[in-house]
N, C-alpha and C positions, 0 to 999 in steps of 0.2 A: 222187287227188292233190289236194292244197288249193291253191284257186285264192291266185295272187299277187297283191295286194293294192296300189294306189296310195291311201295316205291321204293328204288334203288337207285340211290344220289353218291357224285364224290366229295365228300369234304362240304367245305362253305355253310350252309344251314346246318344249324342255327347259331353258328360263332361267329362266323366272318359277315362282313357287307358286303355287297358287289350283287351283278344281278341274276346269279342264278340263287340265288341265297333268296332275294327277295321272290322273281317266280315262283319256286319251291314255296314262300310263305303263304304266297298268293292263291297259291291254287289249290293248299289244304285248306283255307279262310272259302275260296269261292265254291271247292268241293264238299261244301259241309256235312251234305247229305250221304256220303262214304263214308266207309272206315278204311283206315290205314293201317298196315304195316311198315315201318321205316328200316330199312336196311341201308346202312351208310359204311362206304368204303374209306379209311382215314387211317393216318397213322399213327401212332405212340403220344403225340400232343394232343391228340383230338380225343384218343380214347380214354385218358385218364379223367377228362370233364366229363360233368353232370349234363344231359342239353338242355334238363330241366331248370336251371340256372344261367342259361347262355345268353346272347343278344336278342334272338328274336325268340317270341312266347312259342311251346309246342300245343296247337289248339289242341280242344277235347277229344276231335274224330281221329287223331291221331292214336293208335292201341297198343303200338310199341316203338321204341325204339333203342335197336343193338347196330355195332360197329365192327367192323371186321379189319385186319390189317390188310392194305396193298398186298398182292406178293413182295417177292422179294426181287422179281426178275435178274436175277444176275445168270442167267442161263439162257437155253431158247425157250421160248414161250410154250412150245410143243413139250417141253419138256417138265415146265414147272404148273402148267394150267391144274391139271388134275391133279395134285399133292395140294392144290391150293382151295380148289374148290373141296376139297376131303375135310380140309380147316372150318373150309363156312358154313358147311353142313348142319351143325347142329343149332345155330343159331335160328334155324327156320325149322326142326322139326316139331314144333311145338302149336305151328300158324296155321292157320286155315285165312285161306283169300285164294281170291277165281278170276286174279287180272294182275299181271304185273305191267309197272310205269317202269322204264329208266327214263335217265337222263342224258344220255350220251353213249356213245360205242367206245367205251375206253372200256375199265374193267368191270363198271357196273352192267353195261351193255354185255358184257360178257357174261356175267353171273345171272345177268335174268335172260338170256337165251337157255343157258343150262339147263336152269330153272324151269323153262319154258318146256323144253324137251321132256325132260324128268317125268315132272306131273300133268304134263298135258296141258298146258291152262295157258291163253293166248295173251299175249309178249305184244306189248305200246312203247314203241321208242318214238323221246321227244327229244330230238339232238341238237342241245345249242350251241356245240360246236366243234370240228371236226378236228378230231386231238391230233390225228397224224400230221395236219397240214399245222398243228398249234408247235407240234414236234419240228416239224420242218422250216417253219419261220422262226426257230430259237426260243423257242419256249425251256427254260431252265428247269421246272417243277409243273407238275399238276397238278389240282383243286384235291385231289385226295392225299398230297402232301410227298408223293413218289419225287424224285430226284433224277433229273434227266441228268442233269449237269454232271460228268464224273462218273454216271452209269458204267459198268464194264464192259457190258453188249453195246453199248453202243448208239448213238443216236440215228444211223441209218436204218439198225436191226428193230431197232424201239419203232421208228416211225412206218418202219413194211409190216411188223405184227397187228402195228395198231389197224391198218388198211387187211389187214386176213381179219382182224377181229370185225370190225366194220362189216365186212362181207358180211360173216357168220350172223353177226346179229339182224342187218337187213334182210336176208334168206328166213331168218325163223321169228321175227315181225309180222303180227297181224297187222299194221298197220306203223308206216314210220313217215313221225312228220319233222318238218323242218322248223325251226323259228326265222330262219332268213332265208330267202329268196335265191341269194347268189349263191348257197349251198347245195340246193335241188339238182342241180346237173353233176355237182361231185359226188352225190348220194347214188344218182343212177348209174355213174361211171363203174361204181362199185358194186354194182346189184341190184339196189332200191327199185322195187315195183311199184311206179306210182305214187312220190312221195307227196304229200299233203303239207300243203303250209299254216300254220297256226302263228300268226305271229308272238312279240312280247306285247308287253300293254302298259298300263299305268291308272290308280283310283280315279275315277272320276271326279270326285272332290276336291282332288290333290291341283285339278287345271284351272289356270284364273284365266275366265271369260273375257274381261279388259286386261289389253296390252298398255299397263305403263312404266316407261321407261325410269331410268336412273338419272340423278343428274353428273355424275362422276362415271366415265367408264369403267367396269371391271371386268375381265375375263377370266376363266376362270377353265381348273382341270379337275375332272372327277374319276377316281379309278383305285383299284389297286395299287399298291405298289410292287408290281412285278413288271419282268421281261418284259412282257407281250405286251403291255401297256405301254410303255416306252416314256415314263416319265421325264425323263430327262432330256429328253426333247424340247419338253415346257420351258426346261430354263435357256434352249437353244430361241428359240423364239421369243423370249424374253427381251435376251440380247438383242434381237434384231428391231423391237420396238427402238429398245435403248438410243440404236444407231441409226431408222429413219423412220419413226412413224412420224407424219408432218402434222396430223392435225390431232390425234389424241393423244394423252400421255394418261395410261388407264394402267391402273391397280389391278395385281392379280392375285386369285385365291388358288390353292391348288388343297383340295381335299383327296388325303390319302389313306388308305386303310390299309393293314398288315394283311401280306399276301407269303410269310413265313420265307421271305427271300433277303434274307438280314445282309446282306453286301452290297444289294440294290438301296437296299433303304439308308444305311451308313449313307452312303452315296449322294443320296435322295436328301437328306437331312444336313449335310457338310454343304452341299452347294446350296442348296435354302439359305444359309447362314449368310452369302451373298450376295442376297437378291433382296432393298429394304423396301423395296415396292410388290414383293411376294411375300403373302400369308400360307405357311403352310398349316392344316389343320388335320387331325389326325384321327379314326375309330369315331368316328360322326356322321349323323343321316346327313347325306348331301343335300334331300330335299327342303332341308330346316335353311338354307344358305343358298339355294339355286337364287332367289327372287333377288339376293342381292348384287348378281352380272347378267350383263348384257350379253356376255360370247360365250360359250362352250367351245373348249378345242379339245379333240378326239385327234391321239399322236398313234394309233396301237400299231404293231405291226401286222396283227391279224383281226379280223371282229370278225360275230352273226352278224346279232342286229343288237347292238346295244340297249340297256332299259334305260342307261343315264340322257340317249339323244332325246326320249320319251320324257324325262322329268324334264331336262332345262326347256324343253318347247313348251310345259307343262307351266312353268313360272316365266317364260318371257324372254331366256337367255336363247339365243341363236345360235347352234351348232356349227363350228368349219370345221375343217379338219380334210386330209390327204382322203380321195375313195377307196374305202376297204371296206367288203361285206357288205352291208345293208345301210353301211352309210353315205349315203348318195344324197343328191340334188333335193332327193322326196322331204328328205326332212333336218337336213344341213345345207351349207355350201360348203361343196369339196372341190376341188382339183385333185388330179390325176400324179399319180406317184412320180412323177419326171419333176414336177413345181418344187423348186426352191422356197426353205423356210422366208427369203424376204418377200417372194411372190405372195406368199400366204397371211405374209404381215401385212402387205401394201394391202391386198382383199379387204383385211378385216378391217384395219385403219378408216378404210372407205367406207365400210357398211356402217360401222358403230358412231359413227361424227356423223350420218345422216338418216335421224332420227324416223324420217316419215319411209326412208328406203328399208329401213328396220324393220320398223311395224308391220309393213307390208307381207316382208320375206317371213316374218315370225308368222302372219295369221293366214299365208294361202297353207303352211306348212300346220297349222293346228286344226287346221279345216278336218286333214286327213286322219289325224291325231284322233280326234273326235268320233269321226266316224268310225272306225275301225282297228283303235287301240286302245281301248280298255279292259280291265280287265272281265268286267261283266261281260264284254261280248266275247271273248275269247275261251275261258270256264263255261259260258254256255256250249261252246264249241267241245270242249272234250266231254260235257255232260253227254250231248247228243250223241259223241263217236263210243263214250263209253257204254250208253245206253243199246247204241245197237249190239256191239258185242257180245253183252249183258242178253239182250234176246236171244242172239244166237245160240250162249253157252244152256240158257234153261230150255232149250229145245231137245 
């Protein structure tokens, strides 16, 4: 029998897009043969909605799902933890399941260590991505809807709790994997015994076999609209096409989704207004519109491993973008954080006006795609890890 599952997510599924929203869909779709308990950490917008009504479908393995408020952190963490987990308590005394998932060492990673302790029952952290360091590159908000920005404690206090939290949850982890690669040494810095890498992935279906190209360049941004994302970069490199690209003059899309940071987005929408060669498009599957650019450009100031480098390789758009996290050489063309936005123009300009130098960079890059990012082989992977624990626990 497969063990029942308590997953503890922040925010994002099933209202928002972006990719831990799709993971998360992906893995109750690939984990069919589980049951779930859904524990979501959100705030006051999130908990008045129905999820059963939200963006993405809740499948049927799914057996519950309730929402718990952030704390309130306006104190030390030492001080407010325990008043807070007294709050979430009841939401789960009702459940029966013998394996908890998080998603992250932020507060959910907290609540299923608890958890873990409490009742005994062994703790899977899947971290896509390391909130203190999300804190310390200017990260404004969290996926669970928390407020860095204007915090009382503080953004140095927020971002050392988060690394005591980290700890706690790696120490009481049966097992904690990464989704990116360049995270593994920051997870051991911290404690992590042996982390395991699982990457992200993408439907098999979703990948077209022939590379064919566009006749009009377009390039194109996919992301939230928040901080960490750094859209407004897009329109910096816009500019610079503006002033020397020499052989294309390519149309750009920038698909954005609400990321609940209404200043950024004002922002984000005012400067649109002056750009009549950008299309901005808005709360849309980005993979319904990858097939129609040629370029992905990735501006974040932090990444794991993005899922969107995985769609646009998936339809034929060619990822650039500065190296951060997991996106590297493997499966974009990056340059290194010292390159100048025109550097990055001049790159793209050359790749996208030489059609056969394209294809090339797109299919040694889908090669890997193929082999080792979908989501069927990835789901097989937690089946198996979950399946041993599963023997362990009916021993």
């Amino acid at each position: 029998m497969k063990p029942r599952i308590l997953l503890i997510i922040e925010g994002t599924y099933p209202w928002y897009r972006g990719g831990v929203s799709e993971w998360v869909y992906q893995y109750l779709l690939g984990l069919s043969d589980y049951h779930f308990h859904i524990l979501q950490v959100a705030t006051d917008e999130f908990l008045q909605l129905d999820p059963y009504q939200a963006l993405y479908p809740i499948p049927d393995n799914v057996r519950s799902f309730s929402r718990v408020h952030p704390p309130k952190f306006e104190q030390s963490w030492q001080y407010e933890k325990d008043a807070w987990f007294a709050s979430v308590a009841p939401n789960l005394s009702n459940l029966s399941f013998e394996l908890i998932h998080v998603t992250n060492t932020g507060f959910a990673g907290w609540l299923g260590s608890e958890i873990s302790k409490i009742r005994q029952i062994p703790l899977v952290l899947t971290e896509h991505a390391l909130y203190w360091k999300e804190v310390e590159k200017g990260a404004v908000a969290l996926e669970c809807g928390f407020k860095i920005e204007g915090s009382v404690i503080g953004k140095h206090q927020i971002m050392e709790d988060f690394k005591e939290i980290a700890s706690e949850v790696y120490e009481q982890a049966e097992t904690v994997v990464s989704v990116s690669k360049i995270n593994i040494n920051e997870q051991k810095a911290l404690g992590a015994k042996s982390p395991v890498y699982i990457p992200n992935g993408i439907s098999t279906d979703l990948i077209e076999k022939e590379i064919q190209l566009n006749n009009d360049p377009v390039i194109g941004w996919v992301g939230r609209c928040a901080e960490m994302k750094n859209p407004l970069r897009f329109f910096d490199l816009v500019d610079d096409f503006r002033k020397q690209a020499t052989h294309s003059h390519p149309q750009f899309i920038m698909m954005l989704s609400d990321a609940n940071e209404k200043k950024l987005q004002q922002e984000v929408i005012q400067r649109g207004k002056c750009y009549d060669e950008v299309e901005l498009i808005w709360n849309t599957s980005a993979i319904e519109h990858m097939s129609r650019m040629d370029a992905l450009v990735i501006t974040s100031h932090n990444e794991s491993q993005p899922l969107v480098m995985f769609e646009a390789l998936a339809k034929n758009a060619l990822p650039f973008g500065w190296e951060v996290g997991d996106v590297t050489n493997a499966f974009a063309i990056t340059v290194d954080s010292s390159t100048s936005d025109a550097e990055l123009v001049q790159k793209i300009d050359h790749v996208i006006t030489n059609p056969n130098i394209l294809k090339e960079l797109i299919a040694e890059r889908k090669v890997t795609l193929m082999e080792s990012h979908t989501w069927e082989i990835i789901f097989e992977e937690y089946d198996q890890l979950f399946s041993t624990i599963g023997s362990v626990i009916s021993q």
